[in-house]
Structures are given as C-alpha cells and as structure tokens.
Backbone as CSV, one residue per row, in Angstrom:
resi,resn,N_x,N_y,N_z,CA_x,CA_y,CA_z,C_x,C_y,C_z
1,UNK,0.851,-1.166,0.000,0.000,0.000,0.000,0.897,1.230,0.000
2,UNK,0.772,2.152,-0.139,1.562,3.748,0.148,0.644,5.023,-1.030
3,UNK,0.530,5.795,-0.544,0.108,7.186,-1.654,-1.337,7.476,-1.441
4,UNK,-2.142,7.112,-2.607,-3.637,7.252,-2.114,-4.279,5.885,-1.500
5,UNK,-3.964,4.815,-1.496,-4.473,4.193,-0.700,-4.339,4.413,0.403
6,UNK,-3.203,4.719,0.885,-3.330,5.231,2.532,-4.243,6.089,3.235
7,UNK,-4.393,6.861,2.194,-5.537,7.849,2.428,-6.874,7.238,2.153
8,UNK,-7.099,6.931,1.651,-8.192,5.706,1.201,-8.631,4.694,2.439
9,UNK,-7.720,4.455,3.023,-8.038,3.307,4.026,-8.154,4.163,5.175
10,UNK,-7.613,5.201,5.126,-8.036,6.364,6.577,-9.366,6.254,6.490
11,UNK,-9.976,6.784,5.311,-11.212,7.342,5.343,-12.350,5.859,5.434
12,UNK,-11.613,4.770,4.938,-12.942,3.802,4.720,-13.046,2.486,5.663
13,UNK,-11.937,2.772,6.778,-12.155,1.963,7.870,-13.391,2.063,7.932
14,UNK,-14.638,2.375,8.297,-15.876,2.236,8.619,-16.608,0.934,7.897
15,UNK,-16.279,1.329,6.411,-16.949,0.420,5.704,-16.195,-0.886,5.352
16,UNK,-15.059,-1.136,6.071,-14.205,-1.950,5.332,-14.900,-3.454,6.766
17,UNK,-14.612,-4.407,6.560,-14.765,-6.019,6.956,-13.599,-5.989,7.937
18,UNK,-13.285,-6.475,8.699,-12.506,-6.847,9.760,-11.263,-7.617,8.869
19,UNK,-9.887,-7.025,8.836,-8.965,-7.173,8.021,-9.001,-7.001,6.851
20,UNK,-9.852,-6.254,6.061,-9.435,-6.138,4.744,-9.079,-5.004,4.496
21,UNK,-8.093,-4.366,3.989,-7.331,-3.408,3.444,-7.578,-3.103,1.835
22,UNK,-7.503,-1.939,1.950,-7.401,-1.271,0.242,-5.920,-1.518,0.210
23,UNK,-5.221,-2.064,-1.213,-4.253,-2.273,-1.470,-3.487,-1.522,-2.863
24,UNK,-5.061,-0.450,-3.552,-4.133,0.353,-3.719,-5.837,0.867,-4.308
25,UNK,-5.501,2.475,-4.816,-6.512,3.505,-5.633,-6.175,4.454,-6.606
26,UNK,-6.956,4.636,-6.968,-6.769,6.177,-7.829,-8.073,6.943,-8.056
27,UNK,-8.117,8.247,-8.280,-9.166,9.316,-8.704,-9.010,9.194,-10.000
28,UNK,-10.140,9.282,-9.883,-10.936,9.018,-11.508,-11.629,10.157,-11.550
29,UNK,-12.100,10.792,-13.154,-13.107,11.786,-13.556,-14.145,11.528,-14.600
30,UNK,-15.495,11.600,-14.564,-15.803,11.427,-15.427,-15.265,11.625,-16.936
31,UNK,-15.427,10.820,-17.923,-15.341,10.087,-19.429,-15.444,11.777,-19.503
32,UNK,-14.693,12.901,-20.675,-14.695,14.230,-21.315,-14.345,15.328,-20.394
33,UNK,-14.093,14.789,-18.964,-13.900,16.227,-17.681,-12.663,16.789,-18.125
34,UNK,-11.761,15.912,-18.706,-10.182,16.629,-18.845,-10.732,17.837,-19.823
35,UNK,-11.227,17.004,-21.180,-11.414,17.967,-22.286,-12.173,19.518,-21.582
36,UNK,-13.239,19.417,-21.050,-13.839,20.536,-20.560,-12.830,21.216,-19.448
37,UNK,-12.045,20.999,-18.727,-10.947,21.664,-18.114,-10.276,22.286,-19.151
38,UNK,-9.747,21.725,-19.632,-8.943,22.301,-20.679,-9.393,23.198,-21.907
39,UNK,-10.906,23.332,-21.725,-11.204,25.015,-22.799,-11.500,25.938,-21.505
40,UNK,-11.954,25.190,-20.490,-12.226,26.001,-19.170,-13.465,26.740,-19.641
41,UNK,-13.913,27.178,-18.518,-15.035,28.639,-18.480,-16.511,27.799,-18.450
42,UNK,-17.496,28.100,-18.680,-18.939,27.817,-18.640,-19.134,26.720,-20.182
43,UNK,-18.195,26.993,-21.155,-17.827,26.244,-22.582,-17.310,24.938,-21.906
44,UNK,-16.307,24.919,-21.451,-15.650,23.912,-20.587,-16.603,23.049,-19.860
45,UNK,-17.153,23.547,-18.523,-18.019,23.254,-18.287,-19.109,22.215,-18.942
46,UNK,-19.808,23.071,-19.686,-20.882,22.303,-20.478,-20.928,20.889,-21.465
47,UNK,-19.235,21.196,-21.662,-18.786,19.850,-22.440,-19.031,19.110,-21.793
48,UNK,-17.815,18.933,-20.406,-17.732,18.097,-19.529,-19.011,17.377,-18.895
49,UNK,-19.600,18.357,-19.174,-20.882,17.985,-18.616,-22.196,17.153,-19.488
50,UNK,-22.009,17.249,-20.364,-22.442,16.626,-21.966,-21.686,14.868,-21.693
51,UNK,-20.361,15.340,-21.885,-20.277,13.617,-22.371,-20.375,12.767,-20.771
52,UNK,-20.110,13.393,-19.490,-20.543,12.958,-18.699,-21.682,12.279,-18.547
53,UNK,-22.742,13.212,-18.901,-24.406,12.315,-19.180,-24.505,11.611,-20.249
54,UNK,-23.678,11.339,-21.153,-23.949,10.857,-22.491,-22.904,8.983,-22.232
55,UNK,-21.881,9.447,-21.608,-21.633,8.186,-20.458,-21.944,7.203,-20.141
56,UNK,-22.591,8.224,-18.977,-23.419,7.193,-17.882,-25.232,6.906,-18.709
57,UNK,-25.587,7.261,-19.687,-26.706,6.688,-20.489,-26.443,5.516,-21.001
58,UNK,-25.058,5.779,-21.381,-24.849,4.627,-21.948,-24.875,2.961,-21.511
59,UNK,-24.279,3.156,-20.154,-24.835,2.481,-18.936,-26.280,1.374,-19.197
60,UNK,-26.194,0.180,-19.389,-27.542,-0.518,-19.531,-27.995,-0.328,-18.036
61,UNK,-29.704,0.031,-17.622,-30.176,0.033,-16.512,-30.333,-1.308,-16.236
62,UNK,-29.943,-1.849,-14.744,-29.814,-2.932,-14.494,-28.848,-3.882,-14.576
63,UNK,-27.472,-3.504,-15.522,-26.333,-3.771,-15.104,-25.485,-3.227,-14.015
64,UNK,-24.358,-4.191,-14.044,-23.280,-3.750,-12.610,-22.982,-2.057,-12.927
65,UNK,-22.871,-1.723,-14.504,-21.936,-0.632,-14.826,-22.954,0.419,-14.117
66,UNK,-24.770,0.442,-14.422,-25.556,1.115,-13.913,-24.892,2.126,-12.621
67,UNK,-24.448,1.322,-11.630,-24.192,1.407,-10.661,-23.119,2.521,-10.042
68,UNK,-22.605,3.066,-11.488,-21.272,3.698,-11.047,-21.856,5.139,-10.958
69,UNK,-21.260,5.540,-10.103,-21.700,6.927,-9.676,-20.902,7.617,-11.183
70,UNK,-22.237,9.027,-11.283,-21.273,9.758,-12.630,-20.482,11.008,-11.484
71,UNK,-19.455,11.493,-12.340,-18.861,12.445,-11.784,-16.995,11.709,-11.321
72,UNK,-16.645,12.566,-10.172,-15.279,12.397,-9.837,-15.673,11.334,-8.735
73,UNK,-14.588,10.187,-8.833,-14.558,9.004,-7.799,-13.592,8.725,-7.549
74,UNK,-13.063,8.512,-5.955,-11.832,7.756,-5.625,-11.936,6.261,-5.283
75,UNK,-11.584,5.127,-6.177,-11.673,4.053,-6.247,-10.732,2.994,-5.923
76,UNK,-11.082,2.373,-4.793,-10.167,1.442,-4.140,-10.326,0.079,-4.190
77,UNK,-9.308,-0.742,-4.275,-9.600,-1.911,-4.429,-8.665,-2.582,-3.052
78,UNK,-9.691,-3.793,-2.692,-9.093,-4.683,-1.161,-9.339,-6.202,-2.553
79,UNK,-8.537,-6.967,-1.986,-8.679,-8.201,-1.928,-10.458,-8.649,-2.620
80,UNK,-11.210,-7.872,-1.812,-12.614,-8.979,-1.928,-13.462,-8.004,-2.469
81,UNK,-13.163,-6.573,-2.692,-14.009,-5.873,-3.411,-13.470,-4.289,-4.051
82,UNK,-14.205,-3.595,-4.904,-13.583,-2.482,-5.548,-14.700,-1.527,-4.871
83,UNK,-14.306,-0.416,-4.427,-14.820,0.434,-3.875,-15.020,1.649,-4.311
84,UNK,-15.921,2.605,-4.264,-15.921,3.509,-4.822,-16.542,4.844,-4.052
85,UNK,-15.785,5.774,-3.602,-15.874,6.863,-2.721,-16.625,7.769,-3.780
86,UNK,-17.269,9.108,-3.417,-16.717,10.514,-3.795,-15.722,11.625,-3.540
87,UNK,-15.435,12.636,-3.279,-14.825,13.077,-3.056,-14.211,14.372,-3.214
88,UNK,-13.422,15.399,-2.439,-13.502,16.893,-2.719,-12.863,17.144,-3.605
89,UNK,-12.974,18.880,-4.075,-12.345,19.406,-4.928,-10.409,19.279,-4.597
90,UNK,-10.318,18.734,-3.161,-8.897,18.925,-3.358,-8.284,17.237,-2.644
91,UNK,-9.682,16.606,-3.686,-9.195,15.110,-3.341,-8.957,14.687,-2.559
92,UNK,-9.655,14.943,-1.509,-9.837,13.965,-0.051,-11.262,13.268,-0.211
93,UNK,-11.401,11.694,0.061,-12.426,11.204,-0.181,-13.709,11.360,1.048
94,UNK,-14.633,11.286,0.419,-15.817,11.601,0.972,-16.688,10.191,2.201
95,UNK,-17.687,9.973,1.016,-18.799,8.618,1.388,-18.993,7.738,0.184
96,UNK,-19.196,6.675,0.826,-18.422,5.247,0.003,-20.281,5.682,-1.109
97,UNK,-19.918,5.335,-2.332,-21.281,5.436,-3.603,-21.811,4.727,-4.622
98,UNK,-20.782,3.514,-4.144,-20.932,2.033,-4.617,-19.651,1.253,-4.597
99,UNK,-20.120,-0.224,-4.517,-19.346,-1.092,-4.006,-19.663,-2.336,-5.248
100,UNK,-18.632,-3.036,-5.679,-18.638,-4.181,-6.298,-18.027,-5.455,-6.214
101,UNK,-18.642,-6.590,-5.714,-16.970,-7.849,-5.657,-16.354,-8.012,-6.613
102,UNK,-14.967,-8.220,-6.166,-13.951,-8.181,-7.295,-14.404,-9.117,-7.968
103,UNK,-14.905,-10.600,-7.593,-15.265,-11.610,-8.754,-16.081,-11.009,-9.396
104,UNK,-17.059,-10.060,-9.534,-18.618,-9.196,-10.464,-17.303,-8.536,-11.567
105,UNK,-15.879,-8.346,-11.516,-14.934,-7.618,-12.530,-14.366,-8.082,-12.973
106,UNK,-14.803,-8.255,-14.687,-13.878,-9.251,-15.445,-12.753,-9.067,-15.849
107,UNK,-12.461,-7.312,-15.855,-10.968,-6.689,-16.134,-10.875,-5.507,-15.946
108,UNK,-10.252,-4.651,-15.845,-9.226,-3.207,-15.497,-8.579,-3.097,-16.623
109,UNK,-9.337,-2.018,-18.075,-8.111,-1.980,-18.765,-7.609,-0.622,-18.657
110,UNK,-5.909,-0.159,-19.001,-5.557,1.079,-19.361,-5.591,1.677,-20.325
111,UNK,-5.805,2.326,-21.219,-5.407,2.983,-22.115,-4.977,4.537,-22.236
112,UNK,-3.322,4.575,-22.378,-2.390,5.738,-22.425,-3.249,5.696,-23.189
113,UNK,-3.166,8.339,-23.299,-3.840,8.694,-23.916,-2.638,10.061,-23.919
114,UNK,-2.552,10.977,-25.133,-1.510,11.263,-24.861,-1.931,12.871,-24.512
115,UNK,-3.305,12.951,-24.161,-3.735,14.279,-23.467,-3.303,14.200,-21.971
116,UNK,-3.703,15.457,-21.179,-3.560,15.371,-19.745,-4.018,14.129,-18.730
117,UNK,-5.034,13.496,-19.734,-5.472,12.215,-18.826,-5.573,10.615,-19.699
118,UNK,-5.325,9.671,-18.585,-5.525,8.535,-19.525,-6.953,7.868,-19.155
119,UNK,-7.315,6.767,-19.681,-8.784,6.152,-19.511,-8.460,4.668,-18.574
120,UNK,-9.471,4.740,-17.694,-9.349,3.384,-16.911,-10.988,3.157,-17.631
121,UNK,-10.975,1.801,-18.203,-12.004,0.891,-18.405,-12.606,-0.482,-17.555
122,UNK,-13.682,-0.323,-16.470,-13.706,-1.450,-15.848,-14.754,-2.316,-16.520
123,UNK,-14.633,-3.448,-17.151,-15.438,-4.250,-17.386,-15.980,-5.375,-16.734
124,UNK,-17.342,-5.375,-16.651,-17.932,-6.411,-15.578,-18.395,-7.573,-16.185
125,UNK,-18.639,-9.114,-15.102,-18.917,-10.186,-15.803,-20.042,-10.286,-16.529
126,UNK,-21.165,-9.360,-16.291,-22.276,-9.054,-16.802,-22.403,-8.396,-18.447
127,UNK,-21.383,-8.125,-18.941,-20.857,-7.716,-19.595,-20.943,-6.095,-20.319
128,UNK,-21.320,-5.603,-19.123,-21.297,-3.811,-19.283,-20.317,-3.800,-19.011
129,UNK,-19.592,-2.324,-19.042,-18.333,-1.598,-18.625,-18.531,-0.084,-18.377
130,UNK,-17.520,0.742,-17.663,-17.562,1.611,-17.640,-16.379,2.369,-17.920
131,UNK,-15.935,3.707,-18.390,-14.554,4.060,-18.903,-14.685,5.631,-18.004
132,UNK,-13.751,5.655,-17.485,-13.591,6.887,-16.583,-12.039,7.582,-16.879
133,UNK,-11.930,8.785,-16.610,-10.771,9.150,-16.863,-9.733,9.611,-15.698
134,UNK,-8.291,9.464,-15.591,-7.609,9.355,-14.643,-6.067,10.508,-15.137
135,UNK,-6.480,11.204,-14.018,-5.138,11.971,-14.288,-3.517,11.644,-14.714
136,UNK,-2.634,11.623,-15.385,-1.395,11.301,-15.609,-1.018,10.854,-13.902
137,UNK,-0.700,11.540,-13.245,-0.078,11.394,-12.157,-1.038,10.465,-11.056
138,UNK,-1.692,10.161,-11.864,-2.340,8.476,-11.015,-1.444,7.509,-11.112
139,UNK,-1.631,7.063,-10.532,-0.604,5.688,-10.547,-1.706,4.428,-11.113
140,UNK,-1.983,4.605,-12.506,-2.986,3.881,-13.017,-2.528,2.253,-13.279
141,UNK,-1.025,2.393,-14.153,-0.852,0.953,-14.376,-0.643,-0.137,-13.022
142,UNK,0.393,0.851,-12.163,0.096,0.322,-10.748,-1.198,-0.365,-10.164
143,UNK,-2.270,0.316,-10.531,-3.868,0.121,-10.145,-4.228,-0.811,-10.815
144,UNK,-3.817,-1.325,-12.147,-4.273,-2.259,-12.948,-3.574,-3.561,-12.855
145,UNK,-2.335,-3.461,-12.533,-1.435,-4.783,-12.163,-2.275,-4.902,-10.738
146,UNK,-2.176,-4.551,-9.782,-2.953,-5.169,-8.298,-4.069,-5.597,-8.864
147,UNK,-5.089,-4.911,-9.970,-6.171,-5.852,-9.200,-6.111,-7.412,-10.310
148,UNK,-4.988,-7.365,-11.756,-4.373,-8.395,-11.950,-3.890,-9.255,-11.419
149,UNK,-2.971,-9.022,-10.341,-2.574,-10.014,-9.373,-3.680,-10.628,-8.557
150,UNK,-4.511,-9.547,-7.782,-5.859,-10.278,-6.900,-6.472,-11.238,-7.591
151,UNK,-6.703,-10.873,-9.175,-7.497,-11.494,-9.873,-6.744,-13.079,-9.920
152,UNK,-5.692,-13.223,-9.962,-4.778,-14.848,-10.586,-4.386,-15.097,-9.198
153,UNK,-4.394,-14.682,-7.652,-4.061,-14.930,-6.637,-2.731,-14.812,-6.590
154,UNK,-2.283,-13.807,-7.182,-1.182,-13.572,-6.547,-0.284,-12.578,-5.640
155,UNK,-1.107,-12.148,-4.516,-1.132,-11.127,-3.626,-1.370,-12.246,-2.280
C-alpha cells in the first residue's frame, strides 16, 4: 500500500470487513472532464458535462456498470471488493457510492492517452463496462497490475 491508498483506508475503515485493506486507488473523472478543463469557463463546463451524461446513459439500466456513480470518484480496491468513494475538490475522499466484488470484474483496462489524462475501463462479468478518466499522475498501471494479481491470486 503507500500514496492514495493510505488515504483511502483512513477514510474507509468504517466500511471496510474486519482485516481487509485497500491495497491500492486512484481518482478518476468522469469520461470528457479533462477535455472541458482544458477550454475552461462555462464552454468547458458544459462539455464536460455533456459527455458525462452521455456516459453514464450509456450504462444498460440494471447492469453492474448502472451502478457507477457519474462524476469524480476515488476508487479502491481490497482483496474482496472495488470500492468507490466521492470526493472533494482537493481530493480527499468523501462517502463510500458504490461497491462491487472483485469476482462481479472481469478486467481493469488502461489505455495511455496522450492528453492530460488517460482512460481506466472497468469491465464487468455481466458484460457492461464503464470508462472513466484518470489523471497522468495516477498511478494507473500500478492500479491495474494489483487488481491483476488479486485477480490470478497472486497477492
């Protein structure tokens, strides 16, 4: 563990099972938030805010993906499940806004992107997914090898 999981596990002792630990996280932004940062202003804004809802529609109602909160999420993964906070403007996490077992996740993919942010894709056994976007300075591939390893038992 070390970085944002530490912080992560400050905040989610409450909700966490008797020994299970977050073993690692990252902040995520909704799918187009970089792009709308980056014209900035009420233009900015409105983008971000466009493909955000255009997103989470995409979302089948009644799948796992349904489930994902839209907007900014700090997302942790333990051993037995992936977690999913909200959280402030200066990234301290909030209240937990959905929860999934790691077996309900069929994969974590990355895809470098060579703007300010790259894309984390979680795909579920159900076979929805969801694609969120993650700042450069996430420690994303990090995030994607752990829950690789959890996944083949090797943690």
């Amino acid at each position: 563990m070390g970085g944002y999981a530490d912080k992560l596990q400050q905040r989610a002792g409450d909700v966490l099972a008797p020994g299970e630990q977050i073993v690692s996280a990252v902040r995520t932004m909704a799918r187009g938030q970089t792009m709308g940062t980056a014209v900035g202003g009420v233009i900015g804004g409105a983008i971000a805010q466009k493909q955000a809802k255009k997103a989470h529609e995409q979302q089948t109602e009644g799948s796992a993906a349904a489930n994902w909160p839209a907007g900014n999420a700090a997302v942790g993964l333990t051993p037995q499940r992936l977690l999913v906070f909200n959280y402030t403007a200066m990234g301290k996490p909030k209240d937990l806004v959905a929860e999934f077992p790691l077996d309900g996740l069929q994969s974590i993919e990355l895809e470098k992107k060579k703007i300010s942010a790259n894309a984390l894709r979680f795909t579920f056994t159900d076979g929805s997914a969801v694609e969120v976007e993650c700042a450069k300075l996430e420690k994303t591939a990090d995030f994607v090898q752990t829950f690789q390893d959890l996944r083949s038992g090797r943690t």
